[in-house]
C-alpha positions in Angstrom: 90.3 -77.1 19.5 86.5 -76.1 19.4 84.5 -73.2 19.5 82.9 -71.8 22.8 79.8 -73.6 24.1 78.1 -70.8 23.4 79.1 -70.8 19.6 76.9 -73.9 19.5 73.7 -72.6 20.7 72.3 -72.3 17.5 71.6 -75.6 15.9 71.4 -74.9 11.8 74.4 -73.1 12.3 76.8 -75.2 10.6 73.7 -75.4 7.6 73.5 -71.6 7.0 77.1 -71.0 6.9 77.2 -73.3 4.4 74.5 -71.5 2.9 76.2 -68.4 2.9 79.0 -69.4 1.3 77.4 -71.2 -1.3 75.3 -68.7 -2.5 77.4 -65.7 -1.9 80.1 -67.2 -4.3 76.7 -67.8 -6.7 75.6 -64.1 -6.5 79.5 -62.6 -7.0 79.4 -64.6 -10.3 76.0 -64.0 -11.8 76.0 -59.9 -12.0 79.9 -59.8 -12.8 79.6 -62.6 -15.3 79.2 -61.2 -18.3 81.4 -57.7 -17.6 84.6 -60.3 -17.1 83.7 -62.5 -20.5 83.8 -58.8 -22.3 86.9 -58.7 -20.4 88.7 -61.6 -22.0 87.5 -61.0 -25.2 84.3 -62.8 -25.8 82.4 -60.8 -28.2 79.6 -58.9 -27.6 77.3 -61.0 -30.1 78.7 -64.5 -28.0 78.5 -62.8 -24.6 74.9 -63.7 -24.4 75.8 -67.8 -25.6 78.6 -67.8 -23.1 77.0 -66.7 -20.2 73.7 -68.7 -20.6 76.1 -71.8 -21.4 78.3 -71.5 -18.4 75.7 -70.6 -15.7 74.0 -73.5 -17.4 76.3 -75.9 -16.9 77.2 -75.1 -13.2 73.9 -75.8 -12.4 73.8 -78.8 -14.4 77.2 -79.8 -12.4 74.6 -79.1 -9.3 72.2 -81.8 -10.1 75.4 -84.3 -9.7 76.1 -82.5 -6.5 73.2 -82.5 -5.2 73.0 -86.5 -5.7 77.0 -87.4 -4.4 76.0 -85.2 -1.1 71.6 -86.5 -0.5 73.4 -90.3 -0.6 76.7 -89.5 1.4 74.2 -87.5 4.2 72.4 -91.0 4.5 75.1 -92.6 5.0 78.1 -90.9 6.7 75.8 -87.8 7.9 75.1 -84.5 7.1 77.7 -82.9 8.9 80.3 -84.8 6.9 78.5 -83.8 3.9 78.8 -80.0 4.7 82.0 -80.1 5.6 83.1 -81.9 2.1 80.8 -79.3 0.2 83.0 -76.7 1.7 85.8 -77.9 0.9 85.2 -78.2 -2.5 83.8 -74.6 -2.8 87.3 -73.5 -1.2 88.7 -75.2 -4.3 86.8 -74.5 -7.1 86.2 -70.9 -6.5 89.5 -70.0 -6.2 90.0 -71.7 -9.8 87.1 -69.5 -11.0 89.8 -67.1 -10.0 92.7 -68.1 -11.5 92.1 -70.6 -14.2 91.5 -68.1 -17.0 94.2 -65.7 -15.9 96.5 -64.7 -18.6 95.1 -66.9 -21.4 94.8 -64.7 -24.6 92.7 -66.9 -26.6 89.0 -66.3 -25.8 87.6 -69.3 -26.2 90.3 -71.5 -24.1 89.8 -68.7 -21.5 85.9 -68.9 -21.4 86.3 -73.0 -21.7 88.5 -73.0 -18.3 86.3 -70.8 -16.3 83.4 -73.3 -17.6 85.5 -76.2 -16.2 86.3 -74.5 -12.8 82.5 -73.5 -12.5 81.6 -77.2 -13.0 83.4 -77.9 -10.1 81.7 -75.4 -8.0 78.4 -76.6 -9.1 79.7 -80.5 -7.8 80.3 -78.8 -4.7 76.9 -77.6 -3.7 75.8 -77.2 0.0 72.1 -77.3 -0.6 71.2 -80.5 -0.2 73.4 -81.5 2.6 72.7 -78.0 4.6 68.7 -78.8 4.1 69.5 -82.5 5.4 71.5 -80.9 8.0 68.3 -79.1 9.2 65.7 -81.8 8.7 67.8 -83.8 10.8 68.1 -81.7 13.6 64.7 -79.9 13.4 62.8 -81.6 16.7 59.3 -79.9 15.3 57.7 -79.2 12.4 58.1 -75.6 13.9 61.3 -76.0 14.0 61.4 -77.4 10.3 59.7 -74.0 9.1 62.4 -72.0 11.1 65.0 -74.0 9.4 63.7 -73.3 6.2 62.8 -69.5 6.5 66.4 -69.0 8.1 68.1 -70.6 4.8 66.0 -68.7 2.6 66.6 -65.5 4.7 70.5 -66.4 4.5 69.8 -66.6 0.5 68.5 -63.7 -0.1 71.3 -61.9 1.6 74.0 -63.1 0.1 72.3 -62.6 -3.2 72.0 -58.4 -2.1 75.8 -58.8 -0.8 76.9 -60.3 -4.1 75.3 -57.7 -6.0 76.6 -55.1 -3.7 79.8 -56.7 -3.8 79.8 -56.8 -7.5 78.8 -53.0 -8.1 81.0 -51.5 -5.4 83.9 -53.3 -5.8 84.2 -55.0 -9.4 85.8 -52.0 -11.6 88.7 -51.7 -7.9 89.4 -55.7 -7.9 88.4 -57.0 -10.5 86.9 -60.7 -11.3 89.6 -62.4 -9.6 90.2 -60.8 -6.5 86.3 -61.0 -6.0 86.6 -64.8 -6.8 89.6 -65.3 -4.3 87.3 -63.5 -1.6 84.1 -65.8 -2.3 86.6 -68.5 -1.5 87.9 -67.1 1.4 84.1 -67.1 2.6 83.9 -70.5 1.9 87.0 -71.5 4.1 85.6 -69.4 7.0 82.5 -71.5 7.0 84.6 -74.8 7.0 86.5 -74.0 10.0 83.4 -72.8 11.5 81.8 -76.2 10.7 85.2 -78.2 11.9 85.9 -76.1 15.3 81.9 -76.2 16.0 80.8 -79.5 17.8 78.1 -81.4 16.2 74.7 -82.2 17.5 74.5 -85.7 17.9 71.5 -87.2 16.6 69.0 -89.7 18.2 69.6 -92.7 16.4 72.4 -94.1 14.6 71.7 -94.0 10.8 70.2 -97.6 9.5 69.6 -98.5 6.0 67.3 -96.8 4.0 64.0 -98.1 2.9 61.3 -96.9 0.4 63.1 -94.3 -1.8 61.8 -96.0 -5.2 58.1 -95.7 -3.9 58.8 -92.3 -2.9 60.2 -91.4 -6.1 57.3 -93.3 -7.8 54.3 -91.3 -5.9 52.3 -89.0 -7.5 53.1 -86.7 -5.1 56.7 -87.0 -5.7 56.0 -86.2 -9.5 54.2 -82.8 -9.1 56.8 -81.9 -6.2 59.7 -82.8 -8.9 57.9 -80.6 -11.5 57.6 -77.6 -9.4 61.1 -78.0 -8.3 62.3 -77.9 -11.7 59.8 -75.0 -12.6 61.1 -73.0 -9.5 64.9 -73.4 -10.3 64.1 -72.3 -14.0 62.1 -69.5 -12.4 64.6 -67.9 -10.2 67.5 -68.0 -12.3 65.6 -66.5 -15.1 64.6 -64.1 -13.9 67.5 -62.9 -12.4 69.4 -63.6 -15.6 67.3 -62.2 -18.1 66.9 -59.1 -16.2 70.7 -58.4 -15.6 71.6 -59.9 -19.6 69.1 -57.1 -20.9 70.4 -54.5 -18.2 73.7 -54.7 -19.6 73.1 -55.3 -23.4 70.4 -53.4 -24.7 70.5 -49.9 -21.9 74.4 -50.3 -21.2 74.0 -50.6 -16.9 77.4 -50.8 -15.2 78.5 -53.3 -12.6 77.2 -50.5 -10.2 74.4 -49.9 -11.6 73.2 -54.3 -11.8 74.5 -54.2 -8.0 71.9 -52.0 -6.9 69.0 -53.5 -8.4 70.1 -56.8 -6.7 68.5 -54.9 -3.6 65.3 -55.9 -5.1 66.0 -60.1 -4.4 65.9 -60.0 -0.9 63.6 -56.8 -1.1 60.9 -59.6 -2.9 62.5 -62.8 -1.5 62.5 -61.3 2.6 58.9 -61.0 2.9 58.4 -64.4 2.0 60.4 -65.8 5.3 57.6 -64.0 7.5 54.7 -64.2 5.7 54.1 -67.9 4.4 54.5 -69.7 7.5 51.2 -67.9 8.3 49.9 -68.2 4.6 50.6 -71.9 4.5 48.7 -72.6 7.9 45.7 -70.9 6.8 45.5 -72.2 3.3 47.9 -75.4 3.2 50.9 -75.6 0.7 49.6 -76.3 -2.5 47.3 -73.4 -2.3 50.3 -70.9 -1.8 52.0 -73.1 -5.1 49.5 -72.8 -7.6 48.5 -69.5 -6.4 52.3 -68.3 -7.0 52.1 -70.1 -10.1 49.3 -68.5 -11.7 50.7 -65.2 -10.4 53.8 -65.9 -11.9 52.4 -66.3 -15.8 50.6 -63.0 -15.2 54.2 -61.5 -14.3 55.6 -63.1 -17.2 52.7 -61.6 -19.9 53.1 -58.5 -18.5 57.0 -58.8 -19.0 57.0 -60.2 -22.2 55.2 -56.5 -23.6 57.4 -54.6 -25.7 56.5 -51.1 -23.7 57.0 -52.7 -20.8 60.4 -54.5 -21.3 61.3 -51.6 -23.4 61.8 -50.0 -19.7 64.5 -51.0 -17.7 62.2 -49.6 -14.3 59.8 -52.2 -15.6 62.3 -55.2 -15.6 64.1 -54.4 -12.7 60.2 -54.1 -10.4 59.7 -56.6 -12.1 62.6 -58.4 -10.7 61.9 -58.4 -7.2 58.0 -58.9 -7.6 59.1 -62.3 -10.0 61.4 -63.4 -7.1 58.5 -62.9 -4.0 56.0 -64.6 -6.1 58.7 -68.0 -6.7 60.0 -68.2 -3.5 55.9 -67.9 -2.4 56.2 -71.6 -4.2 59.8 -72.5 -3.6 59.3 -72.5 0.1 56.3 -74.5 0.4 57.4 -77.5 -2.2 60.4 -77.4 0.3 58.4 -78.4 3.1 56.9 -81.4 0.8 60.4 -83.0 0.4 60.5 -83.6 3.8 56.9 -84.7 4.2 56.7 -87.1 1.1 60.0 -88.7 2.8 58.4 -89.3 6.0 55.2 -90.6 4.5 57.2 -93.3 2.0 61.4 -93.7 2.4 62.4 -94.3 5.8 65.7 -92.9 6.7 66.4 -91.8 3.1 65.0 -88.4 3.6 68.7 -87.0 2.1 68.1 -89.2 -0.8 64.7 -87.9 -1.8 66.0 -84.2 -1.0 68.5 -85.2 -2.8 66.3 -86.0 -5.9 64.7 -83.0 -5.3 66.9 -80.4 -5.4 68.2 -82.1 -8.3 65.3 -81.4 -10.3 65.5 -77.9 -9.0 68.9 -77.4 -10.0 68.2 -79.0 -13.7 65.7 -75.9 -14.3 68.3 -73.8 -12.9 71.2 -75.0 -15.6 68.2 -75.2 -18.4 66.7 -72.2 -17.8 69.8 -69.9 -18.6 71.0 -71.7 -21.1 67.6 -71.6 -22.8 66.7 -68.3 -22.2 70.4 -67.1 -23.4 70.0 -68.8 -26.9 66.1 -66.9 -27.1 67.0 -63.7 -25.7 69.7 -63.1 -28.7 66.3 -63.4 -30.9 63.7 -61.9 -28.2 63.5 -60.3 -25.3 59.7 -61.8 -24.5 60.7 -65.0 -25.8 62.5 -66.2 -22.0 59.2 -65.0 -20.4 56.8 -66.4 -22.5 58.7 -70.2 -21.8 58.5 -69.8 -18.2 54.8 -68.6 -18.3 54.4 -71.5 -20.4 56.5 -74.0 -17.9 54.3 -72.4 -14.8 51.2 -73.6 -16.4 52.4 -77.0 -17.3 52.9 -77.2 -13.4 48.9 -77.1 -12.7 48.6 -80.0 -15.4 50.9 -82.5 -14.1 49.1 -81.9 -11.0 46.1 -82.4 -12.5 46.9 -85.3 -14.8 48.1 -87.2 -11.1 44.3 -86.0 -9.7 46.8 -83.9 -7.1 44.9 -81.6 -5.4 45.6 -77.6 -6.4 43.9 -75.5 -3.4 44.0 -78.3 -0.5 46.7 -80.2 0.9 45.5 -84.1 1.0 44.6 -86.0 3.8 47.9 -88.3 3.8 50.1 -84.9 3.7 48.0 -82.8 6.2 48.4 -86.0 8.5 51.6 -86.6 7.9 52.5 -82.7 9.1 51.3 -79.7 6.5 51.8 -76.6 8.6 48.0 -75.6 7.5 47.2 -77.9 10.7 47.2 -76.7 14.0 50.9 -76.8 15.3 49.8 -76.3 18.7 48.7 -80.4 18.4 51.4 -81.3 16.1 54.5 -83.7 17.2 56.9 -86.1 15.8 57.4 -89.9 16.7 60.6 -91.6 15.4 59.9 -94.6 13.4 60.3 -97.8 14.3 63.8 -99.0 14.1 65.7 -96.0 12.2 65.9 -92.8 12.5 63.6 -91.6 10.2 60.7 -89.6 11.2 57.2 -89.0 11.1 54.7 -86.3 11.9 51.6 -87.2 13.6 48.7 -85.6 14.5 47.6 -85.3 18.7 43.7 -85.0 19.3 42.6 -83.1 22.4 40.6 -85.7 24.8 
């Protein structure tokens, strides 16, 4: 049995599924988090340890994930890799569930939904949904699309998980919101199964290049910003709903709502930089989010300012448009430093990639829980501190901050003129490469 030809019109559709279902079970657990560990009798002092330490290490479970499923979408395919991530989700989320239910003892309790959310982070979809879409994108128009329809589908599910969370938390409960997230998940794998796959071009051929890829200077500052933007968006999210709760006393409700304010800052984002990044190039819209960013995080880190929960929670959504400003353009790179250096191993060096983006994701909370117990402005003050270090690698590897170089803007930086842009496959695989057409 498959789905209706008409079901299969849309190409990334398998990717943001996926997508969906990956962050949607992400954006259930972050608000409702720390209301369940208060639940099962974590005290108030530890709630703060426990939640940094368990986000933390599902995004730390996420860098392995995000390895396993870059490698097995070079080799088997990217459809089988979103399928499998799926299926895992289906799983592990419906541990998150369960696995703590009717243990008395704190600690075991809090210890086995730290295991099950390991597992979830194993099972990521983001590298194999972005393969998914590099692989099938025929332009770099397309590419763009690709991306600003996964970071649309993101910042949904992070307002439905909110939502979610504040409407329906104090009816059902942790566990019934857990059993739901993995019902999701399960929709999007039969969706996946009962959808027929594209088929691609080529067959895939072995991969050359990755370690000179990995070894560029432009890999480095890519890496680095990766890291800086997963520390950055879980931060601030985190911090924000950690201080909502603990110090003013917000209730599920009350943290739902102001998750309106990620896809309020995240949305414009999907519309604007494809314009911003042809006129100026990608590392201009970078290091200009960067620098914006530390100002964000000054301002934050002022008593009278985070002394007002209005204050954190605009500053929320204005933290989230300014990273996913940067997020969205190093995304692009991934794809661009592949083509340039690794020939069919573009999963590999996504792979990679999102990697480092998931390790500032798991470091990041676990950080910022462990300074947050001693100051509020300490978490903002690191991450102003991390954004800066960003513009000094790049120095340090004479990257250029406010142009994109030669080798990128000829290899397909969407600053160019897409009107002339195209892609050639490479010799003998299936890996691409842009290429720039001159008007005779």
């Amino acid at each position: 049995m498959q789905l209706p030809s008409s079901c299969s019109s849309w190409p990334f559709g398998p990717a943001i599924a996926a997508t969906a279902a990956d962050f949607l079970g992400q954006a259930i657990v972050t608000p409702a988090l720390p209301f369940y560990l208060s639940e099962i009798g974590v005290s108030e002092a530890d709630v703060p340890r426990w939640s940094g330490m368990i986000t933390g290490t599902q995004f730390a479970a996420v860098v392995v994930g995000s390895l396993l499923s870059g490698r097995m979408g070079d080799k088997y395919g990217s459809a089988a890799a979103v399928k499998l991530a799926l299926s895992g989700q289906v799983m592990f989320f419906a541990l998150s569930a369960f696995a703590p239910y009717g243990v008395s003892d704190p600690t075991l309790a809090a210890t086995l939904l730290l295991l099950s959310r390991i597992g979830a982070g194993v099972s990521t979809a983001i590298v194999s949904a972005m393969l998914y879409i590099f692989d099938r994108a025929p332009t770099p128009q397309a590419i763009m699309r690709g991306i600003a329809q996964y970071s649309c589908t993101l910042s949904c599910m992070f307002a439905a998980g909110g939502l979610i969370v504040g409407f329906l938390y104090d009816t059902l409960g942790w566990r019934w919101l857990n059993v739901g997230s993995a019902g999701i998940a399960g929709l999007a794998l039969v969706y996946n199964i009962l959808l027929p796959t594209p088929p691609l071009q080529k067959a895939k051929q072995k991969s050359e290049g990755l370690s000179a890829a990995l070894c560029s200077a432009e890999f480095a500052g890519h890496a680095w910003t990766a890291f800086n933007m997963g520390w950055s968006l879980s931060v601030h999210i985190f911090v924000v709903v950690l201080t909502l709760k603990q110090t003013f006393g917000f209730s599920p409700r009350s943290i739902g709502f102001c998750f309106l304010l990620v896809p309020a800052g995240i949305l414009p984002t999907v519309f604007l930089l494809p314009h911003l990044t042809r006129r100026f190039g990608l590392h201009a819209c970078i290091n200009a989010g960067c620098l914006a960013n530390v100002v964000l995080c000054a301002l934050l880190s002022l008593p009278d300012v985070h002394s007002h929960s209005e204050a954190l929670i605009l500053g929320l959504g204005l933290g989230e448009f300014i990273t996913m400003t940067q997020f969205n353009a190093n995304q692009a790179r991934a794809k661009i430093i592949a083509t340039k250096y690794a020939k069919n191993a573009t999963g590999a060096v996504t792979g990679v990639s999102r990697t480092c983006f998931a390790v500032g994701q798991a470091v990041g909370p676990f950080v910022s829980g462990l300074i947050w117990s001693w100051s509020i402005s300490g978490p903002y003050l690191v991450l102003a501190a991390i954004q800066l270090s960003q513009i000094v690698l790049m120095m340090v590897t004479r990257t250029p901050l406010w142009r994109d170089p030669v080798a990128q803007t000829s290899a397909g930086t969407f600053c160019d003129d897409l009107d002339t842009v195209h892609i050639e496959a490479a010799t003998g695989g299936e890996g691409r490469r842009f290429s720039r057409t001159t008007a005779s």
